[in-house]
Steps between C-alpha positions, in 0.01 A plus 500: 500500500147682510199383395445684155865396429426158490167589356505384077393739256349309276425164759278310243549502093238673316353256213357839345632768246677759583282843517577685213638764771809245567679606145786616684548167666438360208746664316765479798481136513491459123847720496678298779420137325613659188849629700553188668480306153702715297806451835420130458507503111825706541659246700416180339632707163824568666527123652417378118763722381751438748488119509373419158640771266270532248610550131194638370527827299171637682635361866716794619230730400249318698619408846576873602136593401392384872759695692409850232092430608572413870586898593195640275288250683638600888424840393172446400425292789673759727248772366188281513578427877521872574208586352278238636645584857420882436178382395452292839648751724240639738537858667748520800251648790795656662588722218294745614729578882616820511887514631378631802274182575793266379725652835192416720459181356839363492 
């Protein structure tokens, strides 16, 4: 494994705000925690259900709510993640070959 493989991105945590530039990552993480507790809600609704059988008349429509949120909330994410990515994407400098330079370099 190479050096900047190994190499952390972040190798110490940052006591300080975020810069107000970091919305997108921000937002991203905010989405995922959001996803991931909506799967977990979803599941510990379907265990209750399953092994306890409620008899509540507000029960069965309450667990499903998780499992209707958790696509809305992967889609979100999905879309937050692309656009902060296009947002960090620098400029390929090899864009600019012409086909005829792409024979002599390969």
């Amino acid at each position: 494994m190479s050096a900047p493989a190994r190499r952390r991105a972040c190798p110490y945590i940052s006591r300080k705000r975020p810069a107000a530039t970091d919305r997108a990552g921000r937002s991203v993480r905010w989405a995922g925690r959001l996803l991931c507790w909506s799967l977990a809600a979803g599941v510990a609704g379907a265990a209750t259900e399953t092994l306890l059988h409620p008899g509540a008349g507000w029960w069965p429509l309450l667990w499903p709510l998780p499992w209707y949120l958790t696509p809305a909330t992967a889609l979100a994410w999905s879309l937050l993640r692309l656009r902060q990515k296009a947002a960090h994407r620098q400029p390929d400098d090899h864009d600019d070959l012409q086909p005829e330079e792409w024979e002599q370099a390969a």
